[in-house]
C-alpha positions in Angstrom: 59.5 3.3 21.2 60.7 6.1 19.5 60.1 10.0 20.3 59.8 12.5 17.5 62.3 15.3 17.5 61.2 18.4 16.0 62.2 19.7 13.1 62.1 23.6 12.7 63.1 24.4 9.3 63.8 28.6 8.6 61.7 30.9 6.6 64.1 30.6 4.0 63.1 26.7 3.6 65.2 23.8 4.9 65.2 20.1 3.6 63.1 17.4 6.5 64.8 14.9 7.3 62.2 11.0 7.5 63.0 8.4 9.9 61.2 5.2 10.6 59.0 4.8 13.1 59.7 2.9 16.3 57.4 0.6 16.0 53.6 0.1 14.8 52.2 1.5 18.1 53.8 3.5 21.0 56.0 6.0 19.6 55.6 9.6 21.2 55.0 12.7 19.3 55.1 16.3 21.2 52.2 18.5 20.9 52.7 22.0 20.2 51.2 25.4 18.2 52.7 25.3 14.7 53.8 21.5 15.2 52.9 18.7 13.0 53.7 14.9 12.4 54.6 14.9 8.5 53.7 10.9 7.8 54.7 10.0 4.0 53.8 6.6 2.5 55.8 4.9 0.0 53.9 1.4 0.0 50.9 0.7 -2.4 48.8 0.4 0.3 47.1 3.2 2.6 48.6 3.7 6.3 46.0 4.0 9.4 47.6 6.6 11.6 45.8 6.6 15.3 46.4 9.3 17.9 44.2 9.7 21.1 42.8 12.8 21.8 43.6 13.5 25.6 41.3 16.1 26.6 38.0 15.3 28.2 34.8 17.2 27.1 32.2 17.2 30.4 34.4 14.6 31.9 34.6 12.1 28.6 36.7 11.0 26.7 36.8 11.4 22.7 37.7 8.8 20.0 40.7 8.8 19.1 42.2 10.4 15.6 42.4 8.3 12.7 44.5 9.4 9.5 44.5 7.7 6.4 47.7 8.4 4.7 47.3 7.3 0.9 49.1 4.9 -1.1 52.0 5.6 -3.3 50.2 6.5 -6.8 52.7 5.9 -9.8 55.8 7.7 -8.4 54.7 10.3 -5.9 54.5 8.6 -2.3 51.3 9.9 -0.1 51.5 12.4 2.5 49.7 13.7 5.0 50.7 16.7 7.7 48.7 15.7 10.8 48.9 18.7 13.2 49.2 18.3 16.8 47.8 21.5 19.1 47.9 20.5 22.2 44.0 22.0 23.3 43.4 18.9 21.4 46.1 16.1 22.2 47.3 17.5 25.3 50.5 19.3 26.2 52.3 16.2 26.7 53.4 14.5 24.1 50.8 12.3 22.3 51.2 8.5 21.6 51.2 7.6 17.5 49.9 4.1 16.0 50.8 3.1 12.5 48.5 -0.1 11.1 51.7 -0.6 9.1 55.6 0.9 9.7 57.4 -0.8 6.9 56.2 1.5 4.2 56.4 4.7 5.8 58.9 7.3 7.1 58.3 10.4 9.7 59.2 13.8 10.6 57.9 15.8 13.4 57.8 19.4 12.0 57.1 23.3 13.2 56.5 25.7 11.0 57.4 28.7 12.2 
């Protein structure tokens, strides 16, 4: 299991720094305003990114989030920013499920 440390790169621009993720399921991602989980494919496949939603609405529960990050298309990988505010995943930090971890790198960003 792996958690996500944030990235908060200035105004004037900074480069983001990809790591793999942990695993296919378990890693932790913190929730926060501004905050987002950058999730770029390099694999000629598309990547299923899952994330449950943890607040209730009347007492149940929502469906979880489910990103599909594109395949790689000639040279440019695909990318997706998923942002995580936590009035919808929670103020702790949110659980993140790849359907496939050997084709893809991370970065947990802020924007500032």
């Amino acid at each position: 299991m792996t958690t996500y440390t944030i990235q908060a790169p200035p105004h004037a621009g900074a480069a983001v720094t990809l790591t793999a993720p942990g695993g296919t399921a378990g890693d932790l991602a913190p929730t926060g305003q501004g905050w987002g989980l950058m999730v770029v494919n390099n694999g000629g496949t598309a990547v299923t990114v899952t994330l449950p939603i943890n607040p209730l609405y009347d007492n149940l529960a929502i469906g979880s989030r489910v990103v599909t990050v594109p395949a790689i298309s000639g040279a440019v990988p695909g990318i997706s920013i998923i942002p995580l505010p936590p009035s919808v995943y929670g103020t702790a930090a949110t659980g993140v499920q790849y359907s496939v971890v050997g084709q893809v790198t991370v970065a947990m960003i802020r924007i500032p």
